[in-house]
C-alpha positions as CSV (number, residue, x, y, z in Angstrom):
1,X,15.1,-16.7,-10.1
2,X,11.5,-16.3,-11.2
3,X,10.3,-13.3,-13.4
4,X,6.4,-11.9,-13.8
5,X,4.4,-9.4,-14.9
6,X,1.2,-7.7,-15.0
7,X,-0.8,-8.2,-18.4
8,X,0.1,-5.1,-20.1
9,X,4.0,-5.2,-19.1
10,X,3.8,-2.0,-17.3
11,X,4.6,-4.1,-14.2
12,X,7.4,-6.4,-14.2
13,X,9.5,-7.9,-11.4
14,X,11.7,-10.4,-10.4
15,X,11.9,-12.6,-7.1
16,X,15.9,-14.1,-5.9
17,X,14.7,-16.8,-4.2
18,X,13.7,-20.4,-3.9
19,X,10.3,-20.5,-3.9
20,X,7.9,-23.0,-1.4
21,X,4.6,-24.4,-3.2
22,X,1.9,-21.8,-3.3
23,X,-2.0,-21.5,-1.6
24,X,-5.4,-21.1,-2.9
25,X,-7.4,-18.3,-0.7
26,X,-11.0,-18.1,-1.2
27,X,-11.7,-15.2,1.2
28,X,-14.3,-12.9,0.0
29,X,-11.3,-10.1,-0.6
30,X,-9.4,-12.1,-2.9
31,X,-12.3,-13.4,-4.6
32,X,-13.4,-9.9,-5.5
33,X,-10.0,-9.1,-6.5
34,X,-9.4,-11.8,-8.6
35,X,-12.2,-12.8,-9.6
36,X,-12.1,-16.2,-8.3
37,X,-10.0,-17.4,-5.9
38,X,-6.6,-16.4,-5.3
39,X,-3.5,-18.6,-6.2
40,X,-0.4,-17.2,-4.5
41,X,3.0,-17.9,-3.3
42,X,4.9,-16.2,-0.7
43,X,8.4,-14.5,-1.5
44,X,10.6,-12.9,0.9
45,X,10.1,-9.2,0.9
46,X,13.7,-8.8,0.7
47,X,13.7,-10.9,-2.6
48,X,11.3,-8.9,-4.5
49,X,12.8,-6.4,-6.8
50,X,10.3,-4.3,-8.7
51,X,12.0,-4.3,-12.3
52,X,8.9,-1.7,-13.9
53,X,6.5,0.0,-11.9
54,X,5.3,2.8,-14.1
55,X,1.1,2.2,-13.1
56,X,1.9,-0.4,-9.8
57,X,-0.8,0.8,-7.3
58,X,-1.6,-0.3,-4.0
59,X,-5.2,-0.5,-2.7
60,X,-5.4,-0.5,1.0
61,X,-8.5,-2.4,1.8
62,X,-7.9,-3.6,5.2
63,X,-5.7,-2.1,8.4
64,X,-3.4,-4.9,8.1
65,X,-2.2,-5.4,4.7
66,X,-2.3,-3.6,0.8
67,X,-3.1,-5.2,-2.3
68,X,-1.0,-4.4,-4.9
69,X,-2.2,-4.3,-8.9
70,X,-1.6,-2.9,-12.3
71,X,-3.6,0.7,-13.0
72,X,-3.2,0.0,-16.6
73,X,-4.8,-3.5,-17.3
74,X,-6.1,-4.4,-13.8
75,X,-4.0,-7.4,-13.1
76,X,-4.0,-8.5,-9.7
77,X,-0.7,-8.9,-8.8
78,X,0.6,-9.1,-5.1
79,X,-0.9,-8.9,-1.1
80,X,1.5,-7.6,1.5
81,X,1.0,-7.6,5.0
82,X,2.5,-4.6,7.0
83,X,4.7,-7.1,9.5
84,X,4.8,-9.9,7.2
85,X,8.9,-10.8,6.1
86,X,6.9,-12.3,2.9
87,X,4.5,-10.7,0.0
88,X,2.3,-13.2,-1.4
89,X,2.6,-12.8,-5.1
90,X,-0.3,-13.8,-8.0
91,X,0.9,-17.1,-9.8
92,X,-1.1,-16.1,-12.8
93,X,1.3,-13.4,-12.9
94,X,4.8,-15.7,-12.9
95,X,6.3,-16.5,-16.2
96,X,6.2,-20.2,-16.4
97,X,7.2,-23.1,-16.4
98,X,7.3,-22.3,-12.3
99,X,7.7,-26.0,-11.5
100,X,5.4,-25.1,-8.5
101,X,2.6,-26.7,-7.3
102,X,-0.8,-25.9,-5.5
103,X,-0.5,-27.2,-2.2
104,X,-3.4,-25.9,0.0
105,X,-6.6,-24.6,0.3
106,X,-6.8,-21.4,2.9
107,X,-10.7,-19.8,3.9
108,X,-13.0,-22.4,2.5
109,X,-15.5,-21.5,4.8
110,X,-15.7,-18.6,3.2
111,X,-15.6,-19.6,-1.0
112,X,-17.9,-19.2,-3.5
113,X,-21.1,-21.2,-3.5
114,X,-20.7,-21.5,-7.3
115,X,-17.8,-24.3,-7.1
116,X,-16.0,-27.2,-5.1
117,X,-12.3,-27.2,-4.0
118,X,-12.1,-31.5,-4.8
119,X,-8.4,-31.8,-5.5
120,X,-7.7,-33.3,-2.8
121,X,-5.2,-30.9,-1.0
122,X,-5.5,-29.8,2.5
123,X,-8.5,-27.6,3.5
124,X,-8.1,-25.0,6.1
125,X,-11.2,-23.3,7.7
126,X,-9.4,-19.6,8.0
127,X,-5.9,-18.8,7.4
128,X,-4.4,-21.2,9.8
129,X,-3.5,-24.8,9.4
């Protein structure tokens, strides 16, 4: 079981499930959200149980999916497709140790111009591999 949280611990959640590695995405959307780009890890929707949710909000930005953060102290916390089985949830928000690790690199052709992705991990142009 893994546990998270937004900053302030007015969102807190847990996820029942084994977890694959997670993604960088550096589409313009989740650089905006997060700041940089987005490190995420898909859970089963099924999995996710919402432990505290007293400021969860859900921005709806596009016509396919809602992003889903803390009112309180603005942490970015999940992205969830409308006919996805999975929610993509915020690493930065996992308690840790995970024991995951990075293992791709989604939207390049669309990251900042102020940094490299040089890790070496697969790089996808778009969201498919």
């Amino acid at each position: 079981m893994h546990k998270g949280s937004c900053l302030c611990g007015a969102v807190a959640f847990e996820i029942e499930a084994e977890l694959a590695d997670p993604i960088g995405c550096h589409c313009k959307q989740c650089r905006q959200q997060s700041g940089h780009y987005y490190s995420a890890v898909a859970a089963p929707k099924s999995a996710v149980r919402i432990a505290q949710d007293e400021t969860l909000e859900w921005y709806r930005h596009t016509n396919i999916a809602t992003r889903g953060f803390c009112a309180a102290c603005g942490s970015t916390l999940f992205w969830r497709g409308d006919t996805d089985a999975y929610v993509m949830v915020a690493m930065g928000s996992l308690d840790g140790p995970t024991g995951l690790h990075l293992k791709d690199h989604y939207w390049v052709d669309f990251k900042g111009d102020y940094y490299q992705v040089a890790d070496g991990l697969p790089q996808h142009q778009g969201g498919g591999a």
